[in-house]
N, C-alpha and C positions, 0 to 999 in steps of 0.2 A: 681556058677551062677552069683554072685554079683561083682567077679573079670571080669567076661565076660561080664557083663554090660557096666560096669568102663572103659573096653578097648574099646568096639564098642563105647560109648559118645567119650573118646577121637580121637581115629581113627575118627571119625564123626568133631569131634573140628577140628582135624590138617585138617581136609580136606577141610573145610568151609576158614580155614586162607587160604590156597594155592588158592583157591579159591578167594577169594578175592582179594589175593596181584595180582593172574594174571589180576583181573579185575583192579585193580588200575594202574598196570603197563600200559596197555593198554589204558588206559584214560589218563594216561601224555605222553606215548606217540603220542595218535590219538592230545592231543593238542599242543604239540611240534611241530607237524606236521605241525597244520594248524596257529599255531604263524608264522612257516615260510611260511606258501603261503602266511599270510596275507601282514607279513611285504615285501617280493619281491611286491605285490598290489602294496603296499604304495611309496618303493622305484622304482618303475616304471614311478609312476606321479610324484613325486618328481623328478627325471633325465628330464622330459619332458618339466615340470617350470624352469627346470636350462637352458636347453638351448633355452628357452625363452628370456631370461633373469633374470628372476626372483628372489631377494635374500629371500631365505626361512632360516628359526630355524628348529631343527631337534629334536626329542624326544631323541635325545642318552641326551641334555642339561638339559630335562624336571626330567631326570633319576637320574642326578644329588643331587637333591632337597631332602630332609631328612625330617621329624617330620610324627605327623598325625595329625588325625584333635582335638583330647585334648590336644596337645601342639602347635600345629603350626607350621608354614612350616619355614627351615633353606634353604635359596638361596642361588648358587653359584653366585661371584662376575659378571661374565656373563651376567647372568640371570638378576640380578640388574639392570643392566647398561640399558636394555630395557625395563625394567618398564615404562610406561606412550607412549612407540613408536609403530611406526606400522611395524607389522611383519605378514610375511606369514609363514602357514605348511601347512600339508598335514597331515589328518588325518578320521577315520570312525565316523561317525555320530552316538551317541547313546542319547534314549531319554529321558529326563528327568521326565513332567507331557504333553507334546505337545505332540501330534502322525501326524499328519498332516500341511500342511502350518504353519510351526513351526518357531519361533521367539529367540527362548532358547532351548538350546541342550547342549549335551556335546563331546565333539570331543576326541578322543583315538587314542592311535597308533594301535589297532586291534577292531576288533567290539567285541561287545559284543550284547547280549539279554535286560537283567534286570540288572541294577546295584546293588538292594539288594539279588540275584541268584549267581554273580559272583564275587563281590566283588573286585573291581579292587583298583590297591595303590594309594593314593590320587594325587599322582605326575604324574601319568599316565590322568586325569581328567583335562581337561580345559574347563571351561564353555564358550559358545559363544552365544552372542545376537545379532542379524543379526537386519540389517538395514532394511531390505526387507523379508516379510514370503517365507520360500523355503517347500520340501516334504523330508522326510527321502529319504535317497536312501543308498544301500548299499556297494557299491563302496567307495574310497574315493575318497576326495574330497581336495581343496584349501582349504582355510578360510583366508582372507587378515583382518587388523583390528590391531585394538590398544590393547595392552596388559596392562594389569593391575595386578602385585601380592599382594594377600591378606597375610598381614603380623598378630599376633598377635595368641592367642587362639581362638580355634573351630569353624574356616572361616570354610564356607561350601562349599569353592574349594580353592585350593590356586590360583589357577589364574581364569581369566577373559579375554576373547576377546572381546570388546566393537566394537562399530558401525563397525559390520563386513560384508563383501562380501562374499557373498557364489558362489563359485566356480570362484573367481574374484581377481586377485591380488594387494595391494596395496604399493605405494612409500610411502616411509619415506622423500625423495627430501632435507634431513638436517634441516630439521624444526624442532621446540621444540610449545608445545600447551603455551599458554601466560594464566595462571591462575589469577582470578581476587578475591580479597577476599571481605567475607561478607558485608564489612565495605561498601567497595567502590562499590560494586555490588547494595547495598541500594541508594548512593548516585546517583552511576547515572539514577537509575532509577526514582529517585523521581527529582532528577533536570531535567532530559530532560520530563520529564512530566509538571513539571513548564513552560520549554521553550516552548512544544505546545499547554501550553494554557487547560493543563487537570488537575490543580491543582489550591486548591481555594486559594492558596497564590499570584494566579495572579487577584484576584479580585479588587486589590487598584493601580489605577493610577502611584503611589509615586514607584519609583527609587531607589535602595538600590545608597548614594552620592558614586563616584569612587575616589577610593584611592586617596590619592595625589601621585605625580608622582615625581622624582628624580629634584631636582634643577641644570639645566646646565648651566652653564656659559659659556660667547663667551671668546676665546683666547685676552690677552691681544695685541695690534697691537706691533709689530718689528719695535723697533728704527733703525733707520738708525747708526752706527760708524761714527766717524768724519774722 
Protein backbone atom coordinates (compact mmCIF):
# COMPACT_ATOMS: atom_id res chain seq x y z
CA UNK A 1 0.00 0.00 0.00
CA UNK A 2 2.72 2.41 0.92
CA UNK A 3 4.77 1.48 -2.31
CA UNK A 4 1.35 2.47 -4.17
CA UNK A 5 1.26 5.63 -2.38
CA UNK A 6 4.86 6.65 -3.23
CA UNK A 7 4.23 5.93 -6.96
CA UNK A 8 0.74 7.80 -7.37
CA UNK A 9 2.65 11.14 -5.41
CA UNK A 10 5.27 10.70 -7.96
CA UNK A 11 3.30 9.95 -11.06
CA UNK A 12 1.18 13.01 -9.49
CA UNK A 13 4.88 15.09 -9.21
CA UNK A 14 5.96 14.19 -12.86
CA UNK A 15 2.73 15.22 -13.99
CA UNK A 16 2.38 18.69 -12.32
CA UNK A 17 6.42 19.27 -13.88
CA UNK A 18 5.03 18.38 -17.63
CA UNK A 19 2.40 20.48 -16.66
CA UNK A 20 4.02 23.32 -16.04
CA UNK A 21 6.95 23.26 -18.41
CA UNK A 22 3.94 23.08 -21.08
CA UNK A 23 2.66 26.26 -19.42
CA UNK A 24 6.09 27.98 -19.35
CA UNK A 25 6.79 26.95 -22.77
CA UNK A 26 3.73 28.57 -24.02
CA UNK A 27 4.29 31.91 -22.14
CA UNK A 28 7.71 32.38 -23.92
CA UNK A 29 6.37 31.62 -26.52
CA UNK A 30 2.88 33.70 -26.54
CA UNK A 31 5.75 36.55 -25.67
CA UNK A 32 8.18 35.81 -28.35
CA UNK A 33 5.37 36.32 -30.37
CA UNK A 34 4.12 39.45 -29.30
CA UNK A 35 8.06 41.06 -28.87
CA UNK A 36 7.78 40.40 -32.57
CA UNK A 37 4.38 42.35 -33.39
CA UNK A 38 5.62 44.81 -31.13
CA UNK A 39 8.96 45.49 -32.58
CA UNK A 40 7.55 45.37 -36.61
CA UNK A 41 4.85 48.49 -34.51
CA UNK A 42 8.00 50.14 -33.74
CA UNK A 43 9.97 49.48 -37.00
CA UNK A 44 6.97 50.72 -39.03
CA UNK A 45 7.08 54.29 -37.52
CA UNK A 46 10.47 54.23 -37.63
CA UNK A 47 10.62 53.67 -41.76
CA UNK A 48 7.96 56.51 -41.70
CA UNK A 49 10.35 59.22 -39.74
CA UNK A 50 13.03 57.96 -42.12
CA UNK A 51 11.64 59.02 -45.17
CA UNK A 52 10.62 61.94 -43.61
CA UNK A 53 13.62 62.92 -43.25
CA UNK A 54 14.26 62.33 -39.88
CA UNK A 55 17.68 61.13 -38.19
CA UNK A 56 16.53 58.71 -35.53
CA UNK A 57 18.89 56.22 -32.60
CA UNK A 58 17.65 52.84 -32.72
CA UNK A 59 17.40 50.44 -29.53
CA UNK A 60 19.69 47.69 -31.23
CA UNK A 61 22.56 50.94 -29.63
CA UNK A 62 20.55 51.24 -26.37
CA UNK A 63 21.33 47.21 -26.16
CA UNK A 64 24.55 47.75 -26.39
CA UNK A 65 25.04 49.30 -22.82
CA UNK A 66 26.22 46.77 -19.88
CA UNK A 67 26.00 47.29 -15.88
CA UNK A 68 22.84 47.63 -13.61
CA UNK A 69 21.55 49.88 -11.53
CA UNK A 70 24.37 48.83 -8.18
CA UNK A 71 27.10 49.32 -10.42
CA UNK A 72 26.27 51.42 -13.15
CA UNK A 73 25.79 51.72 -16.56
CA UNK A 74 29.20 50.98 -19.02
CA UNK A 75 28.47 52.95 -22.70
CA UNK A 76 29.39 52.16 -25.93
CA UNK A 77 31.82 54.97 -27.49
CA UNK A 78 28.55 55.72 -29.88
CA UNK A 79 26.33 56.28 -27.35
CA UNK A 80 29.00 58.86 -25.67
CA UNK A 81 29.48 60.83 -28.53
CA UNK A 82 25.53 61.93 -28.07
CA UNK A 83 25.45 62.52 -24.73
CA UNK A 84 24.20 66.30 -24.08
CA UNK A 85 22.58 66.25 -28.30
CA UNK A 86 19.35 66.00 -29.58
CA UNK A 87 18.09 62.80 -30.77
CA UNK A 88 14.92 61.14 -32.04
CA UNK A 89 13.46 57.22 -31.36
CA UNK A 90 10.68 55.74 -31.59
CA UNK A 91 9.50 54.02 -28.78
CA UNK A 92 6.15 52.64 -26.33
CA UNK A 93 5.19 54.84 -23.63
CA UNK A 94 5.20 53.20 -20.15
CA UNK A 95 4.38 54.95 -16.86
CA UNK A 96 6.34 55.78 -14.25
CA UNK A 97 4.01 57.61 -11.09
CA UNK A 98 1.88 59.98 -14.03
CA UNK A 99 -1.21 58.15 -15.54
CA UNK A 100 -2.65 60.90 -17.47
CA UNK A 101 -1.53 64.47 -19.10
CA UNK A 102 1.79 63.03 -18.09
CA UNK A 103 5.21 65.12 -18.06
CA UNK A 104 7.63 62.02 -17.01
CA UNK A 105 7.40 58.56 -18.37
CA UNK A 106 9.55 55.97 -19.51
CA UNK A 107 9.87 55.14 -23.32
CA UNK A 108 10.84 51.14 -24.27
CA UNK A 109 11.36 49.39 -27.21
CA UNK A 110 7.99 47.22 -26.28
CA UNK A 111 5.27 48.10 -23.92
CA UNK A 112 5.09 46.97 -21.04
CA UNK A 113 2.14 47.03 -17.79
CA UNK A 114 3.97 47.65 -14.54
CA UNK A 115 7.70 47.93 -14.31
CA UNK A 116 7.98 46.23 -10.94
CA UNK A 117 5.55 43.05 -12.74
CA UNK A 118 7.98 42.82 -15.61
CA UNK A 119 10.98 43.89 -14.75
CA UNK A 120 12.56 45.03 -17.82
CA UNK A 121 16.86 45.47 -18.18
CA UNK A 122 17.87 48.92 -17.19
CA UNK A 123 19.24 49.46 -20.81
CA UNK A 124 15.96 48.94 -22.28
CA UNK A 125 14.47 52.11 -19.96
CA UNK A 126 14.93 55.81 -20.94
CA UNK A 127 13.32 58.22 -18.93
CA UNK A 128 11.51 61.23 -20.82
CA UNK A 129 10.41 64.59 -19.50
CA UNK A 130 8.38 66.22 -22.06
CA UNK A 131 8.12 69.84 -22.52
CA UNK A 132 4.34 69.92 -22.94
CA UNK A 133 1.92 67.34 -20.77
CA UNK A 134 0.78 64.50 -23.38
CA UNK A 135 -1.93 61.08 -22.44
CA UNK A 136 -0.32 57.63 -22.48
CA UNK A 137 -1.28 56.07 -25.58
CA UNK A 138 -0.37 52.73 -26.77
CA UNK A 139 0.93 52.79 -29.97
CA UNK A 140 4.43 54.14 -30.36
CA UNK A 141 5.41 57.09 -30.51
CA UNK A 142 8.56 59.76 -31.64
CA UNK A 143 10.16 61.41 -28.72
CA UNK A 144 12.58 64.14 -30.11
CA UNK A 145 14.89 65.78 -27.20
CA UNK A 146 18.12 66.09 -25.71
CA UNK A 147 19.79 63.08 -24.35
CA UNK A 148 21.55 62.88 -21.18
CA UNK A 149 23.58 59.45 -19.76
CA UNK A 150 23.75 58.94 -16.19
CA UNK A 151 27.14 57.68 -15.49
CA UNK A 152 28.23 56.54 -11.90
CA UNK A 153 26.35 54.02 -9.18
CA UNK A 154 22.59 53.33 -8.60
CA UNK A 155 21.21 56.25 -11.34
CA UNK A 156 17.72 55.35 -11.36
CA UNK A 157 17.95 55.15 -15.35
CA UNK A 158 20.97 55.44 -17.22
CA UNK A 159 19.58 57.74 -19.66
CA UNK A 160 17.35 60.74 -19.72
CA UNK A 161 15.43 62.54 -22.51
CA UNK A 162 15.29 66.13 -21.54
CA UNK A 163 12.98 69.01 -22.94
CA UNK A 164 11.35 66.52 -25.26
CA UNK A 165 8.58 66.60 -28.02
CA UNK A 166 6.11 64.11 -28.02
CA UNK A 167 5.20 62.75 -31.05
CA UNK A 168 7.50 65.83 -32.73
CA UNK A 169 10.99 65.54 -34.17
CA UNK A 170 14.02 67.46 -33.33
CA UNK A 171 17.30 68.97 -35.27
CA UNK A 172 20.48 68.69 -33.89
CA UNK A 173 21.40 71.77 -36.91
CA UNK A 174 25.37 71.15 -35.48
CA UNK A 175 24.99 73.06 -32.37
CA UNK A 176 26.71 72.26 -29.05
CA UNK A 177 24.60 73.75 -25.70
CA UNK A 178 27.14 76.79 -24.41
CA UNK A 179 27.37 75.69 -20.56
CA UNK A 180 27.92 78.54 -18.08
CA UNK A 181 29.57 77.76 -14.65
CA UNK A 182 28.47 78.72 -11.16
CA UNK A 183 31.03 81.24 -10.71
CA UNK A 184 30.14 83.28 -13.64
CA UNK A 185 26.27 82.38 -13.63
CA UNK A 186 26.44 84.36 -9.95
CA UNK A 187 28.41 87.14 -11.58
CA UNK A 188 26.03 87.90 -14.13
CA UNK A 189 23.42 87.88 -12.42
CA UNK A 190 24.29 90.11 -9.76
CA UNK A 191 26.09 92.58 -12.21
CA UNK A 192 23.25 93.02 -14.51
CA UNK A 193 21.03 93.56 -11.50
CA UNK A 194 23.48 96.29 -10.60
CA UNK A 195 23.10 97.82 -14.25
CA UNK A 196 19.06 97.95 -13.81
CA UNK A 197 19.32 99.69 -11.01
CA UNK A 198 17.96 96.53 -8.71
CA UNK A 199 21.02 96.37 -6.48
CA UNK A 200 21.84 98.61 -3.40
CA UNK A 201 25.36 98.90 -4.77
CA UNK A 202 23.95 101.52 -7.05
CA UNK A 203 22.88 103.65 -4.18
CA UNK A 204 26.12 106.17 -4.28
CA UNK A 205 26.60 108.64 -7.02
CA UNK A 206 30.54 107.82 -7.03
CA UNK A 207 31.91 105.84 -10.34
CA UNK A 208 34.16 102.98 -9.86
CA UNK A 209 37.64 105.83 -11.64
CA UNK A 210 38.33 103.70 -15.42
CA UNK A 211 41.35 102.07 -15.77
CA UNK A 212 44.12 103.98 -17.30
CA UNK A 213 44.27 103.29 -20.89
CA UNK A 214 47.58 102.25 -23.00
CA UNK A 215 49.94 105.18 -23.71
CA UNK A 216 50.20 105.82 -27.69
CA UNK A 217 52.51 107.76 -29.30
CA UNK A 218 52.14 109.62 -32.63
CA UNK A 219 54.93 108.22 -35.37
CA UNK A 220 57.94 110.04 -35.46
CA UNK A 221 57.71 112.54 -38.88
CA UNK A 222 60.00 111.01 -42.23
CA UNK A 223 63.06 113.00 -42.83
CA UNK A 224 63.30 113.75 -46.16
CA UNK A 225 67.18 111.85 -47.82
CA UNK A 226 69.23 114.49 -49.28
Amino acid sequence: MRKRSKRDLLTLLGLVIIVAGIIGVNGYMRRAGMREYFDKMRAELEAKHREEGVSLIYWDLMQQVVGRRKTGATFPEELKKLDGRLVNIVGFMAAIDQFREVQEFMLMPIPLTCYFCDAPPMRDIIEVKLEKPANMINEPVLIGGRLRLHEGEKPLFFYTIEEAKWNEAVSEEETTEKLIDQQHRLHLIEGFKELRGESPLLDTDEEDPLLPGYDIQAPAPETESP
